[in-house]
MIDREN-51114 format. One record per atom (N, C-alpha, C): atom name; residue number from 1; x, y, z. Coordinates in nm, 2 decimals. Layout:
N
  name  resi       X       Y       Z
    CA   NUM       X       Y       Z
...
This chain:
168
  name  resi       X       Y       Z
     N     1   -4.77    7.69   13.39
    CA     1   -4.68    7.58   13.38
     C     1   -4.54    7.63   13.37
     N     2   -4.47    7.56   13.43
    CA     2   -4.28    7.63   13.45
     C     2   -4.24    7.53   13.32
     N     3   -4.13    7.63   13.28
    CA     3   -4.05    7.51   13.11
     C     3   -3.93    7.56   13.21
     N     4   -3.80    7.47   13.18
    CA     4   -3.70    7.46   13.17
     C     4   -3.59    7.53   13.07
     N     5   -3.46    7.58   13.08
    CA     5   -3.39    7.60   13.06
     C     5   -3.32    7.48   12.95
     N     6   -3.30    7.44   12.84
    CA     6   -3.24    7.39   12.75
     C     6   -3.09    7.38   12.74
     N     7   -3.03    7.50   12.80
    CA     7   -2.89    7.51   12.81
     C     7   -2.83    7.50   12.94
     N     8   -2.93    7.56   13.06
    CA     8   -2.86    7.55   13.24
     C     8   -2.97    7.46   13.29
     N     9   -3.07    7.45   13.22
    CA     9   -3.19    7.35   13.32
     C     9   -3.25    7.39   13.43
     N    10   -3.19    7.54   13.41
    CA    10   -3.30    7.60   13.53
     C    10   -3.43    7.64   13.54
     N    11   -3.54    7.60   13.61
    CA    11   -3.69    7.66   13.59
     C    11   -3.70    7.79   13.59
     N    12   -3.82    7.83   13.52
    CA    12   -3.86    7.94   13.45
     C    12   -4.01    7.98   13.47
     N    13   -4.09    8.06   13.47
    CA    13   -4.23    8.09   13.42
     C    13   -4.19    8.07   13.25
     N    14   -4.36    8.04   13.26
    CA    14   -4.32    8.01   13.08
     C    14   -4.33    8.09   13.02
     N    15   -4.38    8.25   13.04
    CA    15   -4.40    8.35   13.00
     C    15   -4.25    8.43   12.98
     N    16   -4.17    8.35   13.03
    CA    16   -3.97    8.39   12.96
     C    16   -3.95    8.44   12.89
     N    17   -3.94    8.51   12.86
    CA    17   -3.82    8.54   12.69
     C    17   -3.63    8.47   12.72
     N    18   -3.63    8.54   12.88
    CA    18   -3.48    8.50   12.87
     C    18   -3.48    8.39   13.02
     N    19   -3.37    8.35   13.03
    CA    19   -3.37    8.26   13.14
     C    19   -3.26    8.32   13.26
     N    20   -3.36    8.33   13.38
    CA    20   -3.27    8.42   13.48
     C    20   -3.19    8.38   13.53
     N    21   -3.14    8.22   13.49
    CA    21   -2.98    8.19   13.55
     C    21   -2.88    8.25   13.47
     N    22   -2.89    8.16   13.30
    CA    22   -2.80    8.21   13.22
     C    22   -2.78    8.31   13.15
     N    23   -2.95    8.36   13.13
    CA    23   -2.92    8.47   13.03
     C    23   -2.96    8.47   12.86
     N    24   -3.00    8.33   12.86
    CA    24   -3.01    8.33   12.70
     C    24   -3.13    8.32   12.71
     N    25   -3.18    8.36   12.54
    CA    25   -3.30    8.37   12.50
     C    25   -3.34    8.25   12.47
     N    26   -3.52    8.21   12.50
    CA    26   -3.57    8.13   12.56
     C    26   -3.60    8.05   12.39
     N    27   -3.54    7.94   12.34
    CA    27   -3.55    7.91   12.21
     C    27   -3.63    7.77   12.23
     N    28   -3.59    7.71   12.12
    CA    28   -3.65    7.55   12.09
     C    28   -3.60    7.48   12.16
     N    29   -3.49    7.48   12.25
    CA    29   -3.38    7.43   12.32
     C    29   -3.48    7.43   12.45
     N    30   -3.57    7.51   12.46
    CA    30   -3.61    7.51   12.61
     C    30   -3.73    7.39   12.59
     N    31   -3.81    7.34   12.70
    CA    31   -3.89    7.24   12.69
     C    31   -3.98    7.30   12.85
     N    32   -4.07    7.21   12.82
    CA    32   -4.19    7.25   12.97
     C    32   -4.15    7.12   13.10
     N    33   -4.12    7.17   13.14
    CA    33   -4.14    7.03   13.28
     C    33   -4.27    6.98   13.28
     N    34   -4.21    6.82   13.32
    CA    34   -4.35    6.75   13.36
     C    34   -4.40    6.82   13.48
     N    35   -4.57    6.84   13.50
    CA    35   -4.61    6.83   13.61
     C    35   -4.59    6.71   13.70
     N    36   -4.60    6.72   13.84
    CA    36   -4.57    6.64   14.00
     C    36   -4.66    6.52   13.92
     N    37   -4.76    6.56   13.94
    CA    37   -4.92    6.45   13.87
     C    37   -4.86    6.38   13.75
     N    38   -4.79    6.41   13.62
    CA    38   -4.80    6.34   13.52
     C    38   -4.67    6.25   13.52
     N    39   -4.56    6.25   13.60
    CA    39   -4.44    6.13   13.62
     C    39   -4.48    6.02   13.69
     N    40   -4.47    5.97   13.59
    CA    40   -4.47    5.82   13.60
     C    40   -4.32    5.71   13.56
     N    41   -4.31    5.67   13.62
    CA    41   -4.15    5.58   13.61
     C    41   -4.19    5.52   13.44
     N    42   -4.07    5.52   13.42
    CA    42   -3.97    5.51   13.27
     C    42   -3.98    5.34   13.22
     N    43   -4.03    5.30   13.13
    CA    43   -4.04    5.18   13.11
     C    43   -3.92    5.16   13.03
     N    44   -3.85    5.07   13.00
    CA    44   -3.79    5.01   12.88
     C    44   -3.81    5.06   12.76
     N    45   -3.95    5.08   12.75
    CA    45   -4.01    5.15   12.59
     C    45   -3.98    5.29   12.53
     N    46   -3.98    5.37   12.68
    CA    46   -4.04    5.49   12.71
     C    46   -3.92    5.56   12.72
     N    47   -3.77    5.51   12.79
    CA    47   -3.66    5.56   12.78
     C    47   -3.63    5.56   12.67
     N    48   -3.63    5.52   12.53
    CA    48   -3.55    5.56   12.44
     C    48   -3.59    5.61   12.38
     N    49   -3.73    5.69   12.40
    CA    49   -3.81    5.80   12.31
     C    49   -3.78    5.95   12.39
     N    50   -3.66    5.95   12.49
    CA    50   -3.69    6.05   12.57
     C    50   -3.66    6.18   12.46
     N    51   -3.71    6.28   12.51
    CA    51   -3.67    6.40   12.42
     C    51   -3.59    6.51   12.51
     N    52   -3.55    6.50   12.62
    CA    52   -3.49    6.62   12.67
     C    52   -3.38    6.63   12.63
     N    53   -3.30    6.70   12.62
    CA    53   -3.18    6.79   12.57
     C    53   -3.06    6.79   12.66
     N    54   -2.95    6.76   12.62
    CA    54   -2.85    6.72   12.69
     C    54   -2.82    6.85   12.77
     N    55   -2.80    6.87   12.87
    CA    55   -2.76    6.94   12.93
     C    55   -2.63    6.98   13.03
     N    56   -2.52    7.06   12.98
    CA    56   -2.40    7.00   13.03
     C    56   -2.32    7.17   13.09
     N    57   -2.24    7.09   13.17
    CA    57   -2.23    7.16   13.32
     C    57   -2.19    7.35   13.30
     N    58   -2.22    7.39   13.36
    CA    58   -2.14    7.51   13.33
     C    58   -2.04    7.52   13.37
     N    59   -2.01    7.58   13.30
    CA    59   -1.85    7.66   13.30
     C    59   -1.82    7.79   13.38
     N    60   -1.70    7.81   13.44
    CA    60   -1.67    7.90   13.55
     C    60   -1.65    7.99   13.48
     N    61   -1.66    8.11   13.53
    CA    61   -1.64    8.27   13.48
     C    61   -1.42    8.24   13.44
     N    62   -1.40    8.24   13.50
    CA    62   -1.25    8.26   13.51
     C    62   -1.22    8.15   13.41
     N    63   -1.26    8.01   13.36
    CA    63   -1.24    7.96   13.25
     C    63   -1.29    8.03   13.11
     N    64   -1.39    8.07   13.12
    CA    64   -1.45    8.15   13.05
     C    64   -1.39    8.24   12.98
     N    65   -1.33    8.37   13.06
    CA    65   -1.24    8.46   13.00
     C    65   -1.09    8.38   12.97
     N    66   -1.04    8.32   13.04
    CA    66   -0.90    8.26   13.00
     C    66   -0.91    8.24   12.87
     N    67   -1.05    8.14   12.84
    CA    67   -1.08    8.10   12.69
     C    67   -1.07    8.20   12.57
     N    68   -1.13    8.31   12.66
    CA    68   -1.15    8.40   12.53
     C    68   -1.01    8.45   12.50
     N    69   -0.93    8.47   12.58
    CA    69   -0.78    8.55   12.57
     C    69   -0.74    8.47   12.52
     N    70   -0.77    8.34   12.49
    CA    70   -0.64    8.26   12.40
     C    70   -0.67    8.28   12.28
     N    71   -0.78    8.29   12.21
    CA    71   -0.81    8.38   12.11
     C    71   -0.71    8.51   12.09
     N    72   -0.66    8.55   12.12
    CA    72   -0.60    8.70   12.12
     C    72   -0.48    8.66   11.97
     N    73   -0.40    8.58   12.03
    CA    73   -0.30    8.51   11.90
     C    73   -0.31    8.40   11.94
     N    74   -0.18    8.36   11.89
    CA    74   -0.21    8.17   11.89
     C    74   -0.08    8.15   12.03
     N    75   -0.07    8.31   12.08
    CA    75    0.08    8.29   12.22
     C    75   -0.01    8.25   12.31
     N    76   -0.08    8.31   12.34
    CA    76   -0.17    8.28   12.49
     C    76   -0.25    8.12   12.47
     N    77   -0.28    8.10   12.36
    CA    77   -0.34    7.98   12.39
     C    77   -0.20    7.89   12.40
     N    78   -0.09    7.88   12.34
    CA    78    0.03    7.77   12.32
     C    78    0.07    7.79   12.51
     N    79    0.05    7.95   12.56
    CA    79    0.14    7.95   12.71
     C    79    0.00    7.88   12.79
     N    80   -0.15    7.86   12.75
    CA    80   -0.28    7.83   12.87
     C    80   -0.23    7.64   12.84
     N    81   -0.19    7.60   12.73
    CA    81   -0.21    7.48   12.74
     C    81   -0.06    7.41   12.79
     N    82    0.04    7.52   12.82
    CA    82    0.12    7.44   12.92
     C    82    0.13    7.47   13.07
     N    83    0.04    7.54   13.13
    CA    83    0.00    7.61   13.26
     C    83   -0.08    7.49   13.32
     N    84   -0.04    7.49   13.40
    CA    84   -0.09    7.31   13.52
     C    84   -0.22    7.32   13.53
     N    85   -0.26    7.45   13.60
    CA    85   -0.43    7.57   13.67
     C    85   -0.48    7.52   13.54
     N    86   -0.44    7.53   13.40
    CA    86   -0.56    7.47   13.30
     C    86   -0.52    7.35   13.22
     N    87   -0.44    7.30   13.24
    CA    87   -0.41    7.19   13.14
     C    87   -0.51    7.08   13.21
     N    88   -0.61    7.07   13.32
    CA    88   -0.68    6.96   13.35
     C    88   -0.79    7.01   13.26
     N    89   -0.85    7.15   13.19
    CA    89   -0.97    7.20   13.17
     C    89   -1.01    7.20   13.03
     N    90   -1.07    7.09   13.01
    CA    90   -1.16    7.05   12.91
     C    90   -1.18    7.17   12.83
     N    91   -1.23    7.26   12.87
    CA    91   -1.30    7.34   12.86
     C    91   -1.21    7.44   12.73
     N    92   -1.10    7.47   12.83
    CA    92   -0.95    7.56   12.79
     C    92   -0.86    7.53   12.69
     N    93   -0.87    7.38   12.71
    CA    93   -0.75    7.30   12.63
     C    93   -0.88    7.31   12.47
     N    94   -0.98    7.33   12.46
    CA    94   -1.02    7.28   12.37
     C    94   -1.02    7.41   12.26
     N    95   -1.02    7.55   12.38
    CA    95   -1.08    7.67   12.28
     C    95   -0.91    7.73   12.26
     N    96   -0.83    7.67   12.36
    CA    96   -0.68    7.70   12.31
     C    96   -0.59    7.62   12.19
     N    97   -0.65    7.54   12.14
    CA    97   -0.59    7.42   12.04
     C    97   -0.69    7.48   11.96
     N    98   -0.85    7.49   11.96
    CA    98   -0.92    7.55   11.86
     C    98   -0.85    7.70   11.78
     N    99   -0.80    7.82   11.89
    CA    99   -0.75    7.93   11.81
     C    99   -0.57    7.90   11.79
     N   100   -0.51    7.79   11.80
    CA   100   -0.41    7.81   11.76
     C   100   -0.42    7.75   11.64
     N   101   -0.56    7.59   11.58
    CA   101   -0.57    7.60   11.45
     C   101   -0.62    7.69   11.36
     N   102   -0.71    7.79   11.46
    CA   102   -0.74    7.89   11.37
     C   102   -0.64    8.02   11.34
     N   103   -0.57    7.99   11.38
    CA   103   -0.43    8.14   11.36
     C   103   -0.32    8.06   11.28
     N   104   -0.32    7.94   11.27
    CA   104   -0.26    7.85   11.18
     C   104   -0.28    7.90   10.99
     N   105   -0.46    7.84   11.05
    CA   105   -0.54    7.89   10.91
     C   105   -0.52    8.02   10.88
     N   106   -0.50    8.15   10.95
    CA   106   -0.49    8.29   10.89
     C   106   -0.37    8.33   10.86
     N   107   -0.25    8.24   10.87
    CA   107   -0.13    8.29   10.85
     C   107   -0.11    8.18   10.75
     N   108   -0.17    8.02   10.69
    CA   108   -0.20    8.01   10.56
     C   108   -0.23    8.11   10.46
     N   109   -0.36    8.17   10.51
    CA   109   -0.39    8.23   10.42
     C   109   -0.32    8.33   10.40
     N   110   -0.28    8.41   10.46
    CA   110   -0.15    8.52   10.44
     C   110   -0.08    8.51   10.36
     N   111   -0.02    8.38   10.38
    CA   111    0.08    8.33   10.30
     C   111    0.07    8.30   10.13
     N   112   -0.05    8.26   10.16
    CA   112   -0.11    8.25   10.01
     C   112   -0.17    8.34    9.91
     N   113   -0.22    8.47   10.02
    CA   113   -0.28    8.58    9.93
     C   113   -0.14    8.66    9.90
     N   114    0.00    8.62    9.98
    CA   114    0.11    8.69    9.95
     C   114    0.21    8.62    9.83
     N   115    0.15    8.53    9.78
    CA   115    0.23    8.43    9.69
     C   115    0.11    8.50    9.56
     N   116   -0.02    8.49    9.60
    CA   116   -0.07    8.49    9.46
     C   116   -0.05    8.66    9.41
     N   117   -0.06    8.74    9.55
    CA   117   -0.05    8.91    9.49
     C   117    0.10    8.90    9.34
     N   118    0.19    8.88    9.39
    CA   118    0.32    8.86    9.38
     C   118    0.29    8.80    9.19
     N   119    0.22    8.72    9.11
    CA   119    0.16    8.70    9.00
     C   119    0.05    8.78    8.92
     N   120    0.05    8.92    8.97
    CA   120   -0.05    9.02    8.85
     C   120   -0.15    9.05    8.95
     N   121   -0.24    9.13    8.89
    CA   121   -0.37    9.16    8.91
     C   121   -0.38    9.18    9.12
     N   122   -0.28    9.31    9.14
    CA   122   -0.25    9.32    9.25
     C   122   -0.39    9.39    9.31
     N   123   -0.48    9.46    9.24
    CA   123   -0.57    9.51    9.28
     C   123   -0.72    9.38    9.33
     N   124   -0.71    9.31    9.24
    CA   124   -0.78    9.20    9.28
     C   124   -0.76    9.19    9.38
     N   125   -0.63    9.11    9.39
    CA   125   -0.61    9.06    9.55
     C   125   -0.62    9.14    9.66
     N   126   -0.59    9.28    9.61
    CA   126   -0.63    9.33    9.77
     C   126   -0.73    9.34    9.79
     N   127   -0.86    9.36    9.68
    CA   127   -0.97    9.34    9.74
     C   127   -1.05    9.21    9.76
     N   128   -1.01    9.07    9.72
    CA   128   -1.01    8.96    9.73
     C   128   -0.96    8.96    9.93
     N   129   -0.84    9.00    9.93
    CA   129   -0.76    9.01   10.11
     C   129   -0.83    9.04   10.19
     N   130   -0.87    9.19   10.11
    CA   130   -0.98    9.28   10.20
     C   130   -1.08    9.21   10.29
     N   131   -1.18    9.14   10.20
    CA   131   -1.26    9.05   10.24
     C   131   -1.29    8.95   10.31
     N   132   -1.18    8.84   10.29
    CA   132   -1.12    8.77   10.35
     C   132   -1.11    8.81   10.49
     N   133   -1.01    8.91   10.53
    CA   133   -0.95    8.98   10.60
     C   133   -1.06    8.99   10.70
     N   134   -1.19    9.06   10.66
    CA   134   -1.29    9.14   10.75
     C   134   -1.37    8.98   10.74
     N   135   -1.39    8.88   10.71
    CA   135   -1.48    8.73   10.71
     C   135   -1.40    8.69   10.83
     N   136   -1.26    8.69   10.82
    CA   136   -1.13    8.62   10.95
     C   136   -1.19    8.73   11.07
     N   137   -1.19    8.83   11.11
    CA   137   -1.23    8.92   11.17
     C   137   -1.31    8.93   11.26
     N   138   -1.42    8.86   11.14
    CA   138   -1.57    8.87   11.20
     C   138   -1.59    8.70   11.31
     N   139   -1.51    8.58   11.24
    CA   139   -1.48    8.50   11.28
     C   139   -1.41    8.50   11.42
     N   140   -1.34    8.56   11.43
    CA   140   -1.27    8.58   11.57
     C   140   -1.32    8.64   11.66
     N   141   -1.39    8.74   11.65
    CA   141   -1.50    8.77   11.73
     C   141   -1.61    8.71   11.80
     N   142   -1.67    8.63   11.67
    CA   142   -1.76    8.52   11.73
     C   142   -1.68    8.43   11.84
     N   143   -1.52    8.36   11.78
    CA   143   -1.52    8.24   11.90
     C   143   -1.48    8.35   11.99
     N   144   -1.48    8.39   12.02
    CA   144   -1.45    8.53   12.15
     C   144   -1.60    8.50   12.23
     N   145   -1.64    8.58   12.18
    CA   145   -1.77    8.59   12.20
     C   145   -1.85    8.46   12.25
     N   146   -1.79    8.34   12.20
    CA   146   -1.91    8.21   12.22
     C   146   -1.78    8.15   12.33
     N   147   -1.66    8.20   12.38
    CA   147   -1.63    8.13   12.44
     C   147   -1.67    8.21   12.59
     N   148   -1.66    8.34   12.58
    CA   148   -1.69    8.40   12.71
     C   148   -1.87    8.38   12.74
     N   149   -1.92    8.31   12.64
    CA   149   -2.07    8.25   12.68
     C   149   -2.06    8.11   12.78
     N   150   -1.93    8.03   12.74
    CA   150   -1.94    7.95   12.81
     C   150   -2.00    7.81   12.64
     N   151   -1.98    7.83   12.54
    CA   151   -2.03    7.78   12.43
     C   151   -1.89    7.67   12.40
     N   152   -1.90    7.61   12.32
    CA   152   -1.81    7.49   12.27
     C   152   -1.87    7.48   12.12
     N   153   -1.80    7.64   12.07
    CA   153   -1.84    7.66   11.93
     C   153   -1.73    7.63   11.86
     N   154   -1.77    7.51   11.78
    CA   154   -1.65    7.44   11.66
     C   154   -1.65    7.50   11.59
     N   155   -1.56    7.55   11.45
    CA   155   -1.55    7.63   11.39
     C   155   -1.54    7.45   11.26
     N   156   -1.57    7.46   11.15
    CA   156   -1.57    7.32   11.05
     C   156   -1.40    7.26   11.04
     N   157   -1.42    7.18   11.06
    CA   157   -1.31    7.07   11.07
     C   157   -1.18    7.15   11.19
     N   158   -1.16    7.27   11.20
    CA   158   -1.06    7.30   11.26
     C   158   -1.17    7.24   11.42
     N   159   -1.25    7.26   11.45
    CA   159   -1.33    7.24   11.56
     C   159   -1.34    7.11   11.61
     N   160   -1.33    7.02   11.50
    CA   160   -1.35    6.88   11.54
     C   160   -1.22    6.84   11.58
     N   161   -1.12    6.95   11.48
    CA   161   -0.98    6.87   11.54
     C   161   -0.88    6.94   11.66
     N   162   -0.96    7.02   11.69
    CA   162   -0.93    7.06   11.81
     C   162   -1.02    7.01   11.97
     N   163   -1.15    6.94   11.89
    CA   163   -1.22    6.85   12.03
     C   163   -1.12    6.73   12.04
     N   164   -1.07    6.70   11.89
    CA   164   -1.01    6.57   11.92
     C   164   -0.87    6.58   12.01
     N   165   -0.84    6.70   11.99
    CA   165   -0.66    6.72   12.06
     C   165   -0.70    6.71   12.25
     N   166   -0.76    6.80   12.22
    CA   166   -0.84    6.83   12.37
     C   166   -0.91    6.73   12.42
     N   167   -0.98    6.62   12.41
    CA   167   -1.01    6.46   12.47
     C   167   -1.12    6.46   12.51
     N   168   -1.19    6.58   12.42
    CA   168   -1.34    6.60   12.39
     C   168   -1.41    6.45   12.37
């Protein structure tokens, strides 16, 4: 029996681990196609119980990377969201507004581990920074990472307010 793809919706043997359009590993997200024999047209009752998984378009290689570079600082995303080639792109405008609130938030925090150092207990804070420091790190990597997947990974509240800028 062939399952479906959860993320590209492309058919599969069900013996998958990964899926040979996109690449990702074959999770809960994936589902089995109906066999030819068991479709039967959709009643009134029947559509609102459906269970398949929203499935939404891919994304082009070259939007992809653009996304991730605007990650780099918060310059490449402020110069992709006045560039014409992406200011139509959902896609770009969303992960470029996402890392300029998140480069917003790290130079908050900057500013605040350099206000509290500045009050005693300088060794704390640098290892309090430290940490911090390598958590912001590891964070930026991921939306790197999940934007060159082609992913529309929100990061908590900065994510929602950056779908909302972008007309998500």
């Amino acid at each position: 029996m062939a399952i479906v793809c959860g993320y590209c919706g492309a058919s599969m043997p069900d013996i998958s681990e990964y899926c040979p359009a996109c690449g990702r590993a074959v999770q809960e997200g994936t589902y089995f196609a109906p066999e030819p024999s068991e479709t039967e047209p959709e009643s009134a009752d029947n559509s609102s119980h459906s269970h398949e998984p929203q499935v939404l378009p891919q994304v082009e290689w070259n939007d992809r990377m653009v996304s991730a570079f605007a990650y780099l600082t918060f310059i490449p995303a402020v110069v992709l969201l006045f560039l014409k080639k992406y200011r139509e792109s959902p896609y770009v405008r969303f992960h470029s507004f996402q890392s300029i609130f998140f480069w917003a938030a790290v130079l908050v925090l900057v500013l605040l581990g350099l206000l509290a150092s500045t009050f005693g207990w300088l060794f704390v804070w640098l290892v309090i920074g430290a940490l911090v420091f390598l958590g912001l790190f590891f964070i930026w990597v991921v939306l790197s990472i999940k934007a060159l997947q082609g992913e529309y990974f929100e990061l908590p509240w900065l994510g929602e307010l950056a779908g909302h800028q972008a007309g998500r």
